[in-house]
N, C-alpha and C positions, 0 to 999 in steps of 0.2 A: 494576271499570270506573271511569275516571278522569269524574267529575261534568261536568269540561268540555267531553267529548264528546255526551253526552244535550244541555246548555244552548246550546254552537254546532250541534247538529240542530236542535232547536227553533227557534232564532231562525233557520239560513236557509228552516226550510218555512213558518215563517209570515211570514218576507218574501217568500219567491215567491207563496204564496197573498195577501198583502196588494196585491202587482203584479198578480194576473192578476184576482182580483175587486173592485179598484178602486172601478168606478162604483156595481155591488151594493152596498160599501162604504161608499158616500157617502150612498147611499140609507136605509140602516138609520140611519146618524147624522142623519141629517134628519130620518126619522119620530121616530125619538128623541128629540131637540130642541123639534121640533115640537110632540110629544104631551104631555111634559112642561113648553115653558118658553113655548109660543105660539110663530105663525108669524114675530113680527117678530124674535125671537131667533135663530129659527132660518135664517131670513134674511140677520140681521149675520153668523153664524159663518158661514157656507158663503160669504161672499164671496172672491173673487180665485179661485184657481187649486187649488182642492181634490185633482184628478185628479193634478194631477203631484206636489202635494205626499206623496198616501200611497206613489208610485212612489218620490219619493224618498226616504222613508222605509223604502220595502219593501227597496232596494239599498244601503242602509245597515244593517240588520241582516243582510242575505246578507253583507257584508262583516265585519262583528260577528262573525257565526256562523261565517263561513269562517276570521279570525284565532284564532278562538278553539279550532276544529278543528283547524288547524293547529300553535298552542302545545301543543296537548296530544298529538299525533302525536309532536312533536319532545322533548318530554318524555317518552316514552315508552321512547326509542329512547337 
């Protein structure tokens, strides 16, 4: 089995899971932050628009994972 197919699966289920548990998401990297560097740190990082940022994130490796399925179907064939 061609390695490119395991590595574009993986990257698109942990983009869709990085889309669908977003805010849970943002919440561990706060505690994180938090726990480790103090609240005003964790503070600076979480400013602007963190929620849409992991979305778009998460649709860019669905995108990653799906080209990368796809080269390796077509290479297959």
């Amino acid at each position: 089995m061609n390695p490119d197919f395991i590595i574009g699966g993986v990257l698109v289920a942990v983009g869709i899971i990085a889309i669908l548990v977003r805010r849970r998401f943002m919440q561990l990297i706060y505690r994180g932050l938090r726990l480790f560097y103090g609240e005003p740190v964790a503070d600076d990082s979480i400013r602007g628009r963190p929620l849409v940022r992991i979305a778009l994130v998460g649709a860019f490796m669905i995108v990653a994972g799906s080209v990368m399925l796809v080269t390796a179907f077509i290479g297959l064939s």
